[in-house]
N, C-alpha and C positions, 0 to 999 in steps of 0.2 A: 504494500500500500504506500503511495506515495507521503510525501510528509503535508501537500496541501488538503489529500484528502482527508489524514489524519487531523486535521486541524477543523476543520468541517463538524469533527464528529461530538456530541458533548462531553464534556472532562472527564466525566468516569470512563468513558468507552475508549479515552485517548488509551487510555495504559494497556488495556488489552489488545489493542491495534500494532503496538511498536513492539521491534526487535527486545530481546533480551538486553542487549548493550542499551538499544533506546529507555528500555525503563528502568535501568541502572540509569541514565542519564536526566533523568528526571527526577530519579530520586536524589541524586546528589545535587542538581538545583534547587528541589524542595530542602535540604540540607540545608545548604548554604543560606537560600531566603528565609529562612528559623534563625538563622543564627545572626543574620547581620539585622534580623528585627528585632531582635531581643539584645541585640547592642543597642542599635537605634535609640529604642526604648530607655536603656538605661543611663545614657547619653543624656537624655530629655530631663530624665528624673535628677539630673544633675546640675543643670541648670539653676544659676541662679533668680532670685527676681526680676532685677535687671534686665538680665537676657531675656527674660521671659518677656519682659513690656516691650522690649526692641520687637518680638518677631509676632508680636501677640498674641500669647498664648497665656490663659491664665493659671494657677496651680491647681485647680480643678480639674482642666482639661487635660494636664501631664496626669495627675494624679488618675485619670479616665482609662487614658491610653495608657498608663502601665500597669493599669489592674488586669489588660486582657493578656489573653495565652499568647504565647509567642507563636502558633499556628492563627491565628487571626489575624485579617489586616484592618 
């Protein structure tokens, strides 16, 4: 199956569509998108006030976005 087709198809049925290698290769991008979200995240929660007023975000809203799972966007 070509890789436009696959793309076509919805996300659960992507994975059963790709090569063995293909979904090792997706898992290791789901991998990696976990983990640089949950830096992200922790990044944010580190922010001072300050910063927070420069990009407008209020401590609520960090406080929002770091209570979710690092599988969520």
């Amino acid at each position: 199956m070509r890789h436009a087709d696959i793309m076509r198809l919805p996300p659960a049925a992507r994975i059963g569509a790709r090569s063995h290698a293909g979904r090792l290769r997706l898992l290791a991008e789901t991998l990696l998108l976990w983990q640089e979200r949950a830096r992200q995240r922790q990044d944010l929660a580190r922010l001072d006030e300050r910063m927070l007023r420069d990009i407008g975000i209020s401590r609520t809203e960090v406080a929002r976005e770091c209570a979710k799972p690092f599988w969520r966007p």
